[in-house]
N, C-alpha and C positions, 0 to 999 in steps of 0.2 A: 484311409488316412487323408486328412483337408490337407492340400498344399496352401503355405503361408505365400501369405504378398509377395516376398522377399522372394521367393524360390520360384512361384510366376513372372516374377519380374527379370529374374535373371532368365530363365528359361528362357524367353522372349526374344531380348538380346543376346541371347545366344543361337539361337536358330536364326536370326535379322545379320550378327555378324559372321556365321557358320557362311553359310546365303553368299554374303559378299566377299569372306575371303576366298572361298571357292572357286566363285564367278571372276574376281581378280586373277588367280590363278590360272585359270582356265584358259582367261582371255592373255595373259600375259605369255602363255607356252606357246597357245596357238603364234603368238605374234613374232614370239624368239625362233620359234620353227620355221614360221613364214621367213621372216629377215635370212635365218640361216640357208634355207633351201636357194633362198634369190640369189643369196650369195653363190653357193654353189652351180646355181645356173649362171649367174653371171659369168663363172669362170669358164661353164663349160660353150657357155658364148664367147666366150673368146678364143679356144678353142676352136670352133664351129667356123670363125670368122680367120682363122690363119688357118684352115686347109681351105678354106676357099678364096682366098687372098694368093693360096699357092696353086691352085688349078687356074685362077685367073690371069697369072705371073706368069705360069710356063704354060698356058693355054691348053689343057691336058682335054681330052675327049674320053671318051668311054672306053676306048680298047688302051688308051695312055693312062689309064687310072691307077694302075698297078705301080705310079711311080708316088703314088700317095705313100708306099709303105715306109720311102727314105723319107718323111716328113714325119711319120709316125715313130720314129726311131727317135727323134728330137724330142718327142712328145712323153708323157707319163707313161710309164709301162701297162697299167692299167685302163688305159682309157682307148674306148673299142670307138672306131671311126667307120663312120657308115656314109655311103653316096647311094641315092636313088633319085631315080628320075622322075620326070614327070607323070610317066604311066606305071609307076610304082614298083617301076623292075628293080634292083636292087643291081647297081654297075660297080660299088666298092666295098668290102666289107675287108678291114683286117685281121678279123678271127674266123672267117671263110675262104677260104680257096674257089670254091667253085661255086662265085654266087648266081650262077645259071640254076640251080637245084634251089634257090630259094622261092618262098611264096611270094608274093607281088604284097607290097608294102602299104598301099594304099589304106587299107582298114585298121594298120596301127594307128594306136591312141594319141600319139604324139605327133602321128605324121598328119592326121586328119586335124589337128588341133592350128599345126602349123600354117596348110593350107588355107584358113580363114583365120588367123590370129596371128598370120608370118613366124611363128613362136610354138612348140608345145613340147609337154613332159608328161613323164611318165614315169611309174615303177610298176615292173612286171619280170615275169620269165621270160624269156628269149626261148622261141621255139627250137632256131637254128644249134645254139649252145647249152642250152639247158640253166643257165645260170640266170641270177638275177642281178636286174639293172636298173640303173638310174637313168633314164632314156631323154636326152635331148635334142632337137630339132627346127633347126632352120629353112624358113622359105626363102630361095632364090629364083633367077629367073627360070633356069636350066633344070633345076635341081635342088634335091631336099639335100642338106649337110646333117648326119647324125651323128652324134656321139654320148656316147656310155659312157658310164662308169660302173664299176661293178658294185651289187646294193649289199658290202660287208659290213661286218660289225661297225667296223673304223668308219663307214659308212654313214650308219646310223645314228653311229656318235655324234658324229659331223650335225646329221639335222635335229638332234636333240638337243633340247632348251636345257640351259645351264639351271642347277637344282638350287642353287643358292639363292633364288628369290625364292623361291617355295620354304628355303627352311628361314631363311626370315621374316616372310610372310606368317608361318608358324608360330614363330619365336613372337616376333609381334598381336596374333591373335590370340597367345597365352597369356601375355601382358593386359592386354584388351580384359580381357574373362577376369582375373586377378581386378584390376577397373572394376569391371561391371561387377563381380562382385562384394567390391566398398560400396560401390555408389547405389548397391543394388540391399544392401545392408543398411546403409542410410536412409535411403527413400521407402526401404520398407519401415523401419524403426518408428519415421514418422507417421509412416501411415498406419503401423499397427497403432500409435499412443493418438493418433485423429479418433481412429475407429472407436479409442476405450474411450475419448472424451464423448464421443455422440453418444455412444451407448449410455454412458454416466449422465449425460445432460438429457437422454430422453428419458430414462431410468428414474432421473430426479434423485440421484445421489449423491453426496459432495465427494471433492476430490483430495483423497486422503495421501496422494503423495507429491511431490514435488519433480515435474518432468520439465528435462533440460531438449528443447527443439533446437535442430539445425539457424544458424542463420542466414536464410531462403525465405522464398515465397510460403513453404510449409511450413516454416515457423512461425511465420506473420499470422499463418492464418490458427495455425496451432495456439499463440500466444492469445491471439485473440477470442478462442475457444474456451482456453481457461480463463479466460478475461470474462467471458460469457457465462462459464460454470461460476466463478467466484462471485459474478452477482447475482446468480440464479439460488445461488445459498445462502446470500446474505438478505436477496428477498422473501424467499426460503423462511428463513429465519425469523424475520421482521414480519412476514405473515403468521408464522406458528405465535408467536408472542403474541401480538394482536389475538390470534384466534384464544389462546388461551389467557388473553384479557377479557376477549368475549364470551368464553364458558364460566371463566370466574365472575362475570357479571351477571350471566344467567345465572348459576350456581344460588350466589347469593340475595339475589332479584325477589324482592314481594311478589311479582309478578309469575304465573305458572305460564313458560312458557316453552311451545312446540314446534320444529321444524317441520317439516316435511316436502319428500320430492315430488312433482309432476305428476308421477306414478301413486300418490297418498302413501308412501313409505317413511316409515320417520328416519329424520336423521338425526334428531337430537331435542332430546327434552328433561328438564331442570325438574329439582324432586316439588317445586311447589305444583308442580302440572300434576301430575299424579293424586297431590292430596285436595287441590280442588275439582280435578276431574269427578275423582269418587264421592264430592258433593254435590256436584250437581246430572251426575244419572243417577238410576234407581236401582241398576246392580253393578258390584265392583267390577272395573273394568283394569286389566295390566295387557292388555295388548293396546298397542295403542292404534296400531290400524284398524280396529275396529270400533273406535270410537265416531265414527264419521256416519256409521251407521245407527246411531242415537238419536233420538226423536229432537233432543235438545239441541246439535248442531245441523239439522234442516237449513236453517236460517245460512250458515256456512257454506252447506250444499249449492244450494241455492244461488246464492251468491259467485260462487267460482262457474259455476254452470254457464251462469247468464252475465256477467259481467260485460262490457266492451272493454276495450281495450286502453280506454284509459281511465277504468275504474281500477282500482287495485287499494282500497279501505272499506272496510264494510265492521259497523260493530251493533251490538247491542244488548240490552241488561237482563236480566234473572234473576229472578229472588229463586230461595232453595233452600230448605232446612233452615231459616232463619236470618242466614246472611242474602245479602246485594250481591250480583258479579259483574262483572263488564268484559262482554266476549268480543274479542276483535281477532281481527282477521285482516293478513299484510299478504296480498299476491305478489310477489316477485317477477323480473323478467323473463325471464327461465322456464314459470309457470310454477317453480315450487311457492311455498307459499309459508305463512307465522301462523299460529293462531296465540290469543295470549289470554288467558284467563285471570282477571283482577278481582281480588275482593275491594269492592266499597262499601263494606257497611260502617265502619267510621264515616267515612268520606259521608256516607245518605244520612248517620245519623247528625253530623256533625251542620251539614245540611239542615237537617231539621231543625236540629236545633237553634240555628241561625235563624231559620223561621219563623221560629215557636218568637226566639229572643225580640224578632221585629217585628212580630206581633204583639211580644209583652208590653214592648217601649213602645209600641202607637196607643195601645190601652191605656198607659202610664202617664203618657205626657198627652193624653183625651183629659184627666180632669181636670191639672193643674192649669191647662190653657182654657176648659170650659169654664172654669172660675173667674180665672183673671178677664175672660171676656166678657162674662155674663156683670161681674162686678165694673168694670171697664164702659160697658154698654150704661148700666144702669148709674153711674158717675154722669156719663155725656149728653143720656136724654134725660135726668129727671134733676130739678131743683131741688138738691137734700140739705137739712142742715147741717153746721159744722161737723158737729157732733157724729153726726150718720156718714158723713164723704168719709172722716178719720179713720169712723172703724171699718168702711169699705175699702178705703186705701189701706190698712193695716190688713187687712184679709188679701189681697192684691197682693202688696208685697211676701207677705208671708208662703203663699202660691207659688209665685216668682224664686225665692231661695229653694223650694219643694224642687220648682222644675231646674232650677239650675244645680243641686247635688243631685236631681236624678243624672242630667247630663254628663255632669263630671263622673259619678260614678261609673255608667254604662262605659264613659271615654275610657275611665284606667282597667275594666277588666277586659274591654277587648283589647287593650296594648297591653297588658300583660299576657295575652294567650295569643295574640296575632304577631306583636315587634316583640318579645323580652328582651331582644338587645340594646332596644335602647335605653333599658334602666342601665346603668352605672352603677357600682357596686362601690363603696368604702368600706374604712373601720369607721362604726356606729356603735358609740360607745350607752347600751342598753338603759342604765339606770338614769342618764340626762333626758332620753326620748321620753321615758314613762315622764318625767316629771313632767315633762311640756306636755303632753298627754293631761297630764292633770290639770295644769294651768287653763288650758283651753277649755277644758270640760267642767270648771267649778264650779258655772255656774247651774248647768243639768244636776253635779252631784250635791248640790248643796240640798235646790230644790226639791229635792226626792229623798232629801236626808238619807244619802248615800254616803258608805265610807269605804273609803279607797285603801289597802294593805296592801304594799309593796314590797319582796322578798329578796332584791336581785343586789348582788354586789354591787358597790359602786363605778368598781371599775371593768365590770363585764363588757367586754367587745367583740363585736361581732362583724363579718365582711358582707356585706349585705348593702342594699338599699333604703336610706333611709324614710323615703315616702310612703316603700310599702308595707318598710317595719312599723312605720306610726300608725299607717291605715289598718293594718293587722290590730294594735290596740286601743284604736281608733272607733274601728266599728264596733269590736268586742265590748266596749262599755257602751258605745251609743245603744248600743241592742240591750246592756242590762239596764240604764237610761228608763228607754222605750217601754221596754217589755215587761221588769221584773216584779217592776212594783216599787212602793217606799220603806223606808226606814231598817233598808237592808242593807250586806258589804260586800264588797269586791277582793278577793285575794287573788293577787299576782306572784306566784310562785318560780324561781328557777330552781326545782327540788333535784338535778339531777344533771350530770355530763360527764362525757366521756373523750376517747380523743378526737372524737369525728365530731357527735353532736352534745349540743346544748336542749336537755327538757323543760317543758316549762308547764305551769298549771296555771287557768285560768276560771273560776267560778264565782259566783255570786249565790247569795244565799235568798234569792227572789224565788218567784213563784215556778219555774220551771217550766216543759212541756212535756205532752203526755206523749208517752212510748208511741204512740203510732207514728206521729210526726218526728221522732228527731231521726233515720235516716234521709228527709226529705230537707235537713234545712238550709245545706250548702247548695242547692237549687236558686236559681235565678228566678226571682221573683216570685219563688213561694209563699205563701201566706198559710202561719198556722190556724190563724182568725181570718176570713178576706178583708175584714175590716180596720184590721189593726194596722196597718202600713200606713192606710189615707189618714184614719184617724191620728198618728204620732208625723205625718209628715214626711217618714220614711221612703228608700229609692227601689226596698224589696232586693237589693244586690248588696247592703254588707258582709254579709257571712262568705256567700259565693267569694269578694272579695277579699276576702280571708285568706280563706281556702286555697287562691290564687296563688297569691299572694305567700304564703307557709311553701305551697309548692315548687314558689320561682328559689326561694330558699332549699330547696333540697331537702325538704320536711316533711311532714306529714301531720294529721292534723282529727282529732275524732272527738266526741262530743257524747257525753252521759247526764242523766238527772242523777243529781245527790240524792243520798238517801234523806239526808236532813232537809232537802229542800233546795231546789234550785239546781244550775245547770252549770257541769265542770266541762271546760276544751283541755284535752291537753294537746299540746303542740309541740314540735321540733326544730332546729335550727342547726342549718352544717355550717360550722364552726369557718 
């Protein structure tokens, strides 16, 4: 069974004050003894000092000694009076008669004592008498002075230490223990609730009750222990939260991405890791430490292998089944390390097609500037007449509006798919747009003996933009304009709405295009004829701008040949 703090502690101070009342004791008897005994030799030096005050008085001699007994008669009944001499004959004794039969005195303990200390005592048996004695002795010139007492009870009593410090020395060391076992309750209490705080705070567990510490140094230190637990759980806490901001980040993350420790162990990886892991090896892999062993992440290998040390990014791409990837790799300090596997096949096609597109616009704006220069050039070096400058300036200018709605066009469908914020949205009230629509274009629809039917309530409105509501019906007839031929019409339909959207129908009854081409015509700079675009003037982007366009509307937008001829859009609009 563990012994608690509390009961080492006491123990302790208890054998520490055991120890010292003891040692007090001890030394307190010996000293009460001592005191007592001197006393009693004191007395019996005085004593010692009136029979020899009395032989010196009446000048008594060895065979005159015998008158010591009328002194002795004065004296306690009990107390035995001895003369010996120098050669240690024994010339007085009052409880001998014939101290010629005695031994020679010299080797008693008191008398040898006295001899070099003028002084000595003794307790012992009296050979002469048989009894025991308290033996005292004086050195004089002449003569040793001895005197007894006999060593009784009464005696004993006499040099016995009064008991009454012992039993309040007792009484006091019970008091003491009762102490030390408060203070020993105390000081363990704190030290057992220190103990549960270390334990808790290396534990890393919080502190589910409320401990009340001494006010001491242990509670300072206690208080400030839980001061320590309560913010070891609040950062605790404010770590977990983070962290599980950062799994729900990964969680939800495009991105597939992988921990792992120093050792290549995972610690933690997001489901898109898994579904492009299995795109780009060649058999499914669900362990995930053994991915590293794939021919595909060498490059990875690699990389961690030979690194320095203050390399720690390393990436690079994969085509695979179809799609682009982008393999990166984050070395940590630690030496664990990220891997993140990206798809970019938007991103490459998106890419491309940025390419393709400033490819198309260098192609595009090659004729209209080789026109205007080639006619430009031939204005500046040759003397033409009126007649000839006009229509070369009228081909110039004509050029010039070609390259300037190319520019405007390319400008609003890259700000419609790069900024769409910065259109501005109103109520656009539909059936006044169409008509300005029509104003503007009377003169293409005249020309071509076009006729324009419009379906739409008057007071149809809609939350939208209204630049690229107009451009939406803007291009659509510039393209039946252009393309469809003469002496045909235009129906503008809103045949249909509900609570979200507004449908609409757009067709003309012109010449159409043939089924191969119409998924191709919301293309940027498609040509169903290559020819047809230069020839009408055309920027080869209104339909894409359409499209756009329908789309920044929350619409949708598809395109069929009539069976009667020509080409119906229908369209959508969020309300």
């Amino acid at each position: 069974m563990k012994i608690t703090y509390k009961q080492r502690i006491f123990f302790y101070f208890f054998i520490v004050f055991a120890l010292f009342t003891i040692c007090v004791i001890v030394i307190e008897q010996r000293e009460e003894k001592f005191q007592r005994t001197q006393a009693l030799e004191d007395r019996l030096d005085s004593y010692a000092e009136m029979i020899h005050a009395y032989i010196d008085q009446f000048k008594l001699k060895d065979s005159s000694l015998v008158e010591l007994r009328i002194l002795a008669k004065s004296m306690p009944m009990d107390i035995r009076m001895t003369i010996i001499n120098k050669d240690g004959k024994v010339t007085f004794d009052k409880d001998v008669e014939n101290t010629s039969e005695l031994d020679n005195h010299l080797d008693r303990p008191e008398i040898r004592s006295a001899s070099y200390q003028n002084t000595g005592s003794n307790i012992r048996l009296s050979a002469s008498t048989h009894h025991e004695y308290l033996y005292y002795a004086k050195n004089y010139k002449d003569y040793y002075v001895r005197v007894a007492l006999p060593y009784t009870v009464q005696t004993k009593g006499m040099l016995k230490a009064d008991n009454l410090f012992i039993y309040t020395v007792i009484g006091l060391f019970i008091v003491v223990l009762v102490l030390l076992n408060y203070v020993a309750g105390r000081f363990g209490k704190s030290i057992s609730q220190l103990k549960m705080l270390t334990t808790k705070i290396k534990d890393d567990e919080p502190l589910t009750e409320v401990i009340d510490f001494p006010e001491d140094e242990l509670g300072d230190i206690g208080n400030q222990l839980v001061d320590i637990l309560n913010q070891k759980a609040k950062s605790k806490h404010k770590i977990e939260a983070e962290r599980e901001k950062l799994i729900q980040h990964f969680h939800y993350a495009h991105e597939g991405i992988c921990i792992f420790d120093p050792d290549f162990k995972k610690i933690y990886a997001n489901t898109n890791f898994f579904q492009y892991l299995n795109l780009v090896v060649d058999q499914p892999i669900f362990n995930l430490e053994a991915i590293l062993k794939e021919k595909v992440f060498d490059p990875v290998i690699d990389f961690i292998a030979n690194r320095t040390k203050e390399q720690n990014f390393h990436t690079f791409h994969i085509n695979k089944n179809g799609k682009a990837f982008l393999i990166q790799t984050i070395v940590f300090d630690d030496s664990s390390f990220e891997i993140t596997i990206k798809d970019i096949t938007k991103l490459e096609k998106t890419r491309l097609l940025k390419q393709e597109m400033t490819n198309n616009i260098a192609h595009e704006l090659r004729t209209p500037v080789t026109s205007l220069r080639g006619y430009l050039e031939t204005l500046n070096s040759q003397d033409l007449p009126e007649e000839k400058q006009a229509q070369f300036i009228d081909r110039a200018y004509q050029q010039s509006i070609r390259l300037s709605n190319l520019i405007d066009d390319v400008s609003l469908i890259s700000k419609i798919e790069e900024a769409p914020a910065q259109f501005q949205t109103e109520k656009v009230n539909l059936s006044q747009l169409l008509e300005e629509v029509r104003i503007d274009l009377a003169n293409g629809l005249e020309d071509n003996d076009i006729k324009l039917n419009v379906s739409v309530k008057d007071h149809l409105v809609i939350n939208g933009n209204y630049t690229l509501l107009y451009s939406i019906f803007r291009n659509l007839i510039d393209n039946t304009i252009n393309y469809a031929g003469s002496h045909i019409n235009i129906y503008i339909t809103n045949y249909m709405e509900d609570d979200d959207y507004l449908y609409f129908s757009y067709c003309d009854t012109g010449k159409g295009v043939e089924e191969q081409y119409l998924s191709r015509l919301f293309e940027r700079f498609y040509r169903v004829n290559e020819g047809r675009t230069r020839n009408t003037g055309g920027s080869g982007l209104g339909l894409s701008i359409v499209k756009n366009a329908v789309l920044f509307h929350k619409g949708e937008i598809q395109v069929k040949n009539r069976v009667e001829g020509g080409l119906e859009f229908f369209f959508t609009f969020k309300k």
